[in-house]
KOLNUBA-172032 format. One record per atom (N, C-alpha, C): x, y, z. Coordinates in steps of 0.2 Angstrom, whole numbers, plus 5000, padded with zeros to 4 digits. Each point is the difference from the previous one (the first is absolute). Example, Ala and Ser with C-alpha at 12.3 -4.5 7.8 and 13.67 -1.06 7.14 Angstrom:
KOLNUBA-172032
506649725039;499650065000;500450065000;499850054996;500450065001;499650055003;
This chain:
KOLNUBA-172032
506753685421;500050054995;500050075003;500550054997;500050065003;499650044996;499550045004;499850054996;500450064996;499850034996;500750074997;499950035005;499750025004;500550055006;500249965003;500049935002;500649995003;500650014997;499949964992;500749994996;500250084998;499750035001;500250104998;500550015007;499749985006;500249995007;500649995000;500149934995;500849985001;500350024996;499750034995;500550034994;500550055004;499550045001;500250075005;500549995002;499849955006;500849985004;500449984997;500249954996;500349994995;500350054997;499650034997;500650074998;500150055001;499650015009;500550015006;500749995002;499949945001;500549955001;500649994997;499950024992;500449974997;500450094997;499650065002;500150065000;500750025006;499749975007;500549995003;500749975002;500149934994;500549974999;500350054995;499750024996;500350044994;500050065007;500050035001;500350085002;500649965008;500049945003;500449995003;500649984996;499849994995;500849954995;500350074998;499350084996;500650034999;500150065007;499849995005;500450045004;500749985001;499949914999;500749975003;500650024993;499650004993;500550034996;500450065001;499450055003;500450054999;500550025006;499849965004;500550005006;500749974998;499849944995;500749994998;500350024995;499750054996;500250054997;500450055002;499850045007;500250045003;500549985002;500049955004;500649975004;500749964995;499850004993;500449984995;500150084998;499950064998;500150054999;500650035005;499750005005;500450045005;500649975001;500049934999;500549954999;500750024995;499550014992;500750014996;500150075002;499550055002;500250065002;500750015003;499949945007;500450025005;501149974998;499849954994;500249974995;500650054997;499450044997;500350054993;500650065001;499650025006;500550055007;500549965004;500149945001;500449965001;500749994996;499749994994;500550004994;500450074997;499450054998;500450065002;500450035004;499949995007;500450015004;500749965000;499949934999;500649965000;500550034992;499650024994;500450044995;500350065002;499750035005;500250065001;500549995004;500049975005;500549965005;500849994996;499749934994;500549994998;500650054995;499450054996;500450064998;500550045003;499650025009;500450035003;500949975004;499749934998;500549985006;500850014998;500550005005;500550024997;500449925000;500450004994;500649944999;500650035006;500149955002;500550005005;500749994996;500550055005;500849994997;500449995002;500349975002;500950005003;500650045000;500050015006;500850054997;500649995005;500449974996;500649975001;500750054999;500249995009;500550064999;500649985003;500550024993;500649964999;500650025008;500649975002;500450035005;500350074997;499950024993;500450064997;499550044998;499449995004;499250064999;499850004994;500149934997;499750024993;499449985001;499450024995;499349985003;499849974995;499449925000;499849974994;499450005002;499550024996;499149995001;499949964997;499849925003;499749944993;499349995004;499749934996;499350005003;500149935001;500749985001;500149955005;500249985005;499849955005;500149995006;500950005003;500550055001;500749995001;500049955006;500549974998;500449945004;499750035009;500550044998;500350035008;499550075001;499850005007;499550085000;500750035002;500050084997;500450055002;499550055003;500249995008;500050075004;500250055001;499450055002;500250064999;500350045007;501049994996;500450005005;500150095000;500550035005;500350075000;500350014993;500349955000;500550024991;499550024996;499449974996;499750004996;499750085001;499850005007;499650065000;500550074999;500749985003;500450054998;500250024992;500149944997;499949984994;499550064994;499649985002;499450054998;499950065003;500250035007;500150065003;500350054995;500749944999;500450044996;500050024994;499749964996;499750034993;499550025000;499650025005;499450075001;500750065001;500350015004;500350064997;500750004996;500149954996;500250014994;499650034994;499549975001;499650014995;499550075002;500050015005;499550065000;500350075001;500850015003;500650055001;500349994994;500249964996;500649994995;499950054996;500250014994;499950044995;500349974995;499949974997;500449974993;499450014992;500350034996;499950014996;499649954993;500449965002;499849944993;499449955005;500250005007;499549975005;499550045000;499950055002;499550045004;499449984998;499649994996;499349994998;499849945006;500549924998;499849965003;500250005007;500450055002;500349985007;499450045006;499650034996;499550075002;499349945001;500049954995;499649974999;499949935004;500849995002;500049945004;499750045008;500350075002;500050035006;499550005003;499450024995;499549985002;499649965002;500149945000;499649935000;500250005007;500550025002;500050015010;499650055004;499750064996;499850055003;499449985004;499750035004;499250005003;499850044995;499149995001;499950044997;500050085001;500050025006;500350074999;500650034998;500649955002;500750034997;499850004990;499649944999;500150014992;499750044999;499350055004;499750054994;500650045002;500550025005;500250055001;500549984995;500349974997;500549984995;499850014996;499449994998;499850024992;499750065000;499650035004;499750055000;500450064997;499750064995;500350054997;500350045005;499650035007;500050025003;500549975007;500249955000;500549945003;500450024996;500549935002;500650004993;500049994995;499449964995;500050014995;500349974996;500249935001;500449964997;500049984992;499550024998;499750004990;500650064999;500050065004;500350064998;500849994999;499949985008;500949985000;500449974996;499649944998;500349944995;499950034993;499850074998;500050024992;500650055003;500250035005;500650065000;500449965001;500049935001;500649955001;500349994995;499649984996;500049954994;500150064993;499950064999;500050054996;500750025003;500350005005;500550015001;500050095007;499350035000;500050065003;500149995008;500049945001;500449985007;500849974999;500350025001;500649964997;500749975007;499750035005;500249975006;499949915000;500449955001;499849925000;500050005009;499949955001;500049985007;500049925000;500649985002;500249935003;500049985007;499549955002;499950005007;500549915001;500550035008;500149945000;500149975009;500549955001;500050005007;499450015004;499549974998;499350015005;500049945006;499950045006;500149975007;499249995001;499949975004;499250025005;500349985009;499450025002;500150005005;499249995005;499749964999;499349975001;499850025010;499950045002;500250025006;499249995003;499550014998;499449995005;499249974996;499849955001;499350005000;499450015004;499650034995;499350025004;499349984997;499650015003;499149964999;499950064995;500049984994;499750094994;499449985000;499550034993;499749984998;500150024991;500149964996;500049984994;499349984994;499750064995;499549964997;499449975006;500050035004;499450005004;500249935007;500749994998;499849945004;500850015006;499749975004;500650015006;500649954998;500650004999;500849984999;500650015002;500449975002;500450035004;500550054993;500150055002;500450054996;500850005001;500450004997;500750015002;500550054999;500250045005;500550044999;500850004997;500350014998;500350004996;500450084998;500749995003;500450064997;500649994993;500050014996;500549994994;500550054999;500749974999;500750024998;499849994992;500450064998;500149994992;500650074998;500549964994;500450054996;499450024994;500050074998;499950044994;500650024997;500249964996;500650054995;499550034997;500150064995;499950034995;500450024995;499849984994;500449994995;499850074992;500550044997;499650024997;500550014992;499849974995;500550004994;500749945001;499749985005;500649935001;500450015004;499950075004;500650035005;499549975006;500349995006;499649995007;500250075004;499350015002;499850105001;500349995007;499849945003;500349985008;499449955003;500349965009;499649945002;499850045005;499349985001;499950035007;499449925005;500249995007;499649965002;499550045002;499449964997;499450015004;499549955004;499550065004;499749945004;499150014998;499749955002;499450005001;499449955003;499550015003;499949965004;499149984996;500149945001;499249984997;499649955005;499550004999;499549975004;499849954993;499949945000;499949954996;499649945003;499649954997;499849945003;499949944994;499849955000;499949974994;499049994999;500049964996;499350004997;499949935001;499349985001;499949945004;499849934991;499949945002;500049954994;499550034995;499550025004;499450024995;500150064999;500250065000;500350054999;500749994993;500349985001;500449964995;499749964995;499649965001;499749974995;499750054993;499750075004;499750034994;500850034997;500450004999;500750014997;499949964994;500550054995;499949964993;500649985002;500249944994;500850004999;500550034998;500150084998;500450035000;500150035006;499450005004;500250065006;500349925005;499949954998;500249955004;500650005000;500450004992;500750014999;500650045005;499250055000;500850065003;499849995007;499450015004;500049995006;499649945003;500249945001;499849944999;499549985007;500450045006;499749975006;499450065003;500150064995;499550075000;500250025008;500650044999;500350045005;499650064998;499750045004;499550064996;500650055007;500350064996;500150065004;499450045001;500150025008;499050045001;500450075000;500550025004;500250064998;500750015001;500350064999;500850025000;500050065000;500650015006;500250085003;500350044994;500249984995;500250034993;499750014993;500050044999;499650004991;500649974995;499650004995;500549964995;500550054997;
């Protein structure tokens, strides 16, 4: 027989005992708690990053360029890769200064608007800028008629003469020298005023895949493989 303080003795322990299996079980909950928490935590920042990822990411595109320089932006894989040969760059050389010397009347908004898409960004604020050339202004004296001189550019030659190590956008590129031929007729009431050749010399490079990739499909339209002019020995 146990006397009551013995039995009180072992109660005691007992619910000791049984105090300490209860605060072992819930330290272990909390720890599994914790370790489940910081788990969906690390979870939750997982998923929004991957939302965020997949918002940001860009659809890849293709651009397929004809033997006659026609250009096609699809989000299909072409047969055949076209590289970026001398033609295509001259191709596009050429229409930078058609479109950015030209002067055409029923064109001029859009040919102002394509010129651009090759500029750096210093040549374009110098193009848009009021205190620049001012290309918003030019394109209302155009189109109102208060410029009335037209300009047809044609025969454009290059002459691709030297490359060098530049720095572009922060990042080191080989940059390319480059001297261009071109006729300016001018034309005014339908009579041509006279032709005169001119010349001008540009420094140009191209823009790398992921550099390109932030390009919408318009500007891919017009300048597909992102020839950027960094600057030129003449104003517009």
């Amino acid at each position: 027989m146990f006397s009551k303080k013995d039995v009180d003795e072992r109660n005691k322990k007992s619910l000791g005992n049984i105090i300490k299996v209860i605060k072992r079980d819930r330290n272990i909950v909390i720890a599994l708690a914790a370790v489940l928490f910081i788990y969906a935590t690390i979870q939750h920042f997982s998923i929004k990053e991957l939302i965020e990822d997949t918002r940001q990411t860009k659809e890849l595109v293709y651009i397929t360029i004809s033997p006659d320089n026609s250009i096609d932006v699809a989000r299909h894989l072409p047969k055949d890769e076209q590289p970026i040969s001398n033609e295509i760059v001259n191709s596009l050389l050429a229409k930078y200064v058609k479109d950015c010397f030209g002067v055409r009347k029923t064109t001029i908004s859009s040919d102002y608007g394509e010129c651009s898409v090759f500029l750096s960004d210093e040549l374009l604020s110098h193009f848009v800028d009021e205190n620049g050339f001012n290309a918003n202004q030019k394109i209302k004296d155009v189109e109102s008629g208060k410029i009335k001189t037209q300009k047809v550019i044609s025969d454009v030659e290059f002459d691709h003469y030297d490359v060098i190590d530049g720095n572009f956008n922060q990042r080191n590129k080989p940059i390319v020298r480059t001297s261009i031929t071109y006729k300016e007729e001018k034309q005014e009431g339908g009579r041509i005023l006279g032709t005169e050749t001119k010349r001008l010399n540009i420094r140009w490079t191209v823009l790398s895949k992921k550099e390109l990739s932030k390009k919408d499909n318009s500007e891919l339209q017009i300048n597909p493989v992102g020839v950027v002019v960094v600057d030129q020995t003449e104003g517009f």
